[in-house]
VEXBA-726198 format. One line per 4 residues: their letters; for each residue x, y, z of C-alpha. Coordinates in nm, 2 decimals, m for minus. Layout:
<sites>
a = X:Y:Z; ...
</sites>
This chain:
<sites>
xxxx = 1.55:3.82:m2.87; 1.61:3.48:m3.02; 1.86:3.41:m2.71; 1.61:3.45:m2.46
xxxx = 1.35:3.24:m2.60; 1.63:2.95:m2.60; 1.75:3.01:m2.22; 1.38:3.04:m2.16
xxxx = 1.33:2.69:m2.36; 1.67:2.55:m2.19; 1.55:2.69:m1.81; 1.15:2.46:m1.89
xxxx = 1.31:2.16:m2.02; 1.54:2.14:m1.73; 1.27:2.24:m1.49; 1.01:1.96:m1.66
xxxx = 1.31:1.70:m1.64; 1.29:1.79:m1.23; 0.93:1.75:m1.22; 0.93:1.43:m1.43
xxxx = 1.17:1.27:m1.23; 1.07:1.30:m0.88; 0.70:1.23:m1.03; 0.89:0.90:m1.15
xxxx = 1.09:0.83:m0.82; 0.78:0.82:m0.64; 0.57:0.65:m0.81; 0.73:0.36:m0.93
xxxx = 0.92:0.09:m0.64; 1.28:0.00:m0.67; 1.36:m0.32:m0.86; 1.60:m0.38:m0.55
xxxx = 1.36:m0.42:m0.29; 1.54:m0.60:m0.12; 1.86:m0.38:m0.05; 1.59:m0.10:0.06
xxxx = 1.73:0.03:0.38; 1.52:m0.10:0.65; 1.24:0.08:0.82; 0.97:0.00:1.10
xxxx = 0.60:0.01:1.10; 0.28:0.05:1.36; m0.01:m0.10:1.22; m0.28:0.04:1.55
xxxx = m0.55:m0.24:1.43; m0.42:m0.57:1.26; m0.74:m0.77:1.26; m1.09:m0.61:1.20
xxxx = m1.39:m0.83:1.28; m1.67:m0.72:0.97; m1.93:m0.92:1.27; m2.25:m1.09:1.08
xxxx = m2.30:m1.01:0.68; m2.48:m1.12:0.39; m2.35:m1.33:0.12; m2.44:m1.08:m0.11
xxxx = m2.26:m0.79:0.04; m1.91:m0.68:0.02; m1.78:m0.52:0.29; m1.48:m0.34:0.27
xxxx = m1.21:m0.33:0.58; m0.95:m0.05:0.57; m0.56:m0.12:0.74; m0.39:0.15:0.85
xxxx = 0.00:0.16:0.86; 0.26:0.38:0.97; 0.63:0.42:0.92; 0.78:0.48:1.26
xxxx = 1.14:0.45:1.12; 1.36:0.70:0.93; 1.36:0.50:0.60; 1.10:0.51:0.36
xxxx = 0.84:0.25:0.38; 0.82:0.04:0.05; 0.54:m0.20:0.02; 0.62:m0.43:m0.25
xxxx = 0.34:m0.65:m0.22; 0.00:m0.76:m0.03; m0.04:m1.11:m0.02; m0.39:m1.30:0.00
xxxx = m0.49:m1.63:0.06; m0.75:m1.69:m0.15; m0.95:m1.46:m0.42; m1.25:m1.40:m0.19
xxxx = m1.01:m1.10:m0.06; m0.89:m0.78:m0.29; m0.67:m0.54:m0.15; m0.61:m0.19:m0.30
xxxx = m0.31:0.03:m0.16; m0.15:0.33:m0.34; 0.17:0.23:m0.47; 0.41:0.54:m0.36
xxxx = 0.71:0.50:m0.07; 0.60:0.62:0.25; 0.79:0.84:0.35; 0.89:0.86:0.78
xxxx = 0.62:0.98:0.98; 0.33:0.93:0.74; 0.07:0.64:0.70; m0.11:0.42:0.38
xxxx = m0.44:0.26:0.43; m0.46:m0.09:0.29; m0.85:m0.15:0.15; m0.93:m0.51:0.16
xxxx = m1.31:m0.59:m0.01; m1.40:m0.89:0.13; m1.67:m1.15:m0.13; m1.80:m1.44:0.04
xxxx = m1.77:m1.76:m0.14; m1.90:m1.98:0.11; m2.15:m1.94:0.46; m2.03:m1.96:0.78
xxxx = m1.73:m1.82:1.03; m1.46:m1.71:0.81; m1.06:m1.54:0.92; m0.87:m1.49:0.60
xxxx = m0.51:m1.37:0.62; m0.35:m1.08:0.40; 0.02:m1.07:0.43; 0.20:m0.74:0.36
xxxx = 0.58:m0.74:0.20; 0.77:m0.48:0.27; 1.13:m0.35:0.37; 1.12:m0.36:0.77
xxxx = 1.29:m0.63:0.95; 1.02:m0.84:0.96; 0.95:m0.86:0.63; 0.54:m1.01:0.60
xxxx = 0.30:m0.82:0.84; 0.00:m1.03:0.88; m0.32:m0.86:0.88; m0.63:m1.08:0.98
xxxx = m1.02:m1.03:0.85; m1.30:m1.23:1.05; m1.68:m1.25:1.03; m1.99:m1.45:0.97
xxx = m2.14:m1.48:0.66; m2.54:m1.60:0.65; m2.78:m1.61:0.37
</sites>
């Protein structure tokens, strides 16, 4: 009886060893980024105009990408240009065929027109997709 309790104990440390790393393989991005094989993207709506808000509010926009190519899509980074502008993404490769949504909150620190850039790094062969947020803000 004692054998089968080890081959059963052998058979769910093997199996939670599987489990743990594909968890771990997608969830975490490569250190080499850079010698990820190459992909391509279709982002359907790069800029996304939020129209007139309040300088209290923050609106939030929502990118959509997806990987056209046959690699999977690592995003390594989204890029800002100033802290008014907070993106959220889920960190996990995506794989061919399926899409990530990029959530950008937008706070106004100033009134008036405003277009603020958010750059997206990741392994295609252009390397920075820029994705463009416009609006008014009044009092």
């Amino acid at each position: 009886m004692k054998k089968n309790h080890s081959i059963l104990f052998i058979a769910l440390m093997i199996a939670s060893l599987g489990v743990i790393t594909t968890w771990f393989a997608f969830t975490t991005q490569p250190d080499n980024f850079s010698n990820a094989p190459l992909t391509t993207i279709e982002i359907p709506r790069d800029s996304i105009n939020l129209k007139t808000i309040r300088y209290d509010e923050q609106p939030r926009a929502t990118f959509t990408l997806k990987n056209t190519g046959t690699h999977p899509l690592l995003i390594k980074d989204v890029l800002t240009t100033c802290g008014c502008t907070n993106p959220r993404w889920e960190k996990r490769p995506v794989l061919p065929g399926q899409t990530r949504e990029i959530i950008v909150t937008f706070k106004p620190n100033s009134l008036g027109r405003f277009t603020k850039t958010i750059q997206v790094l990741c392994n295609t062969t252009l390397k920075l997709h820029d994705l463009k947020l416009e609006g008014f803000v009044t009092e």
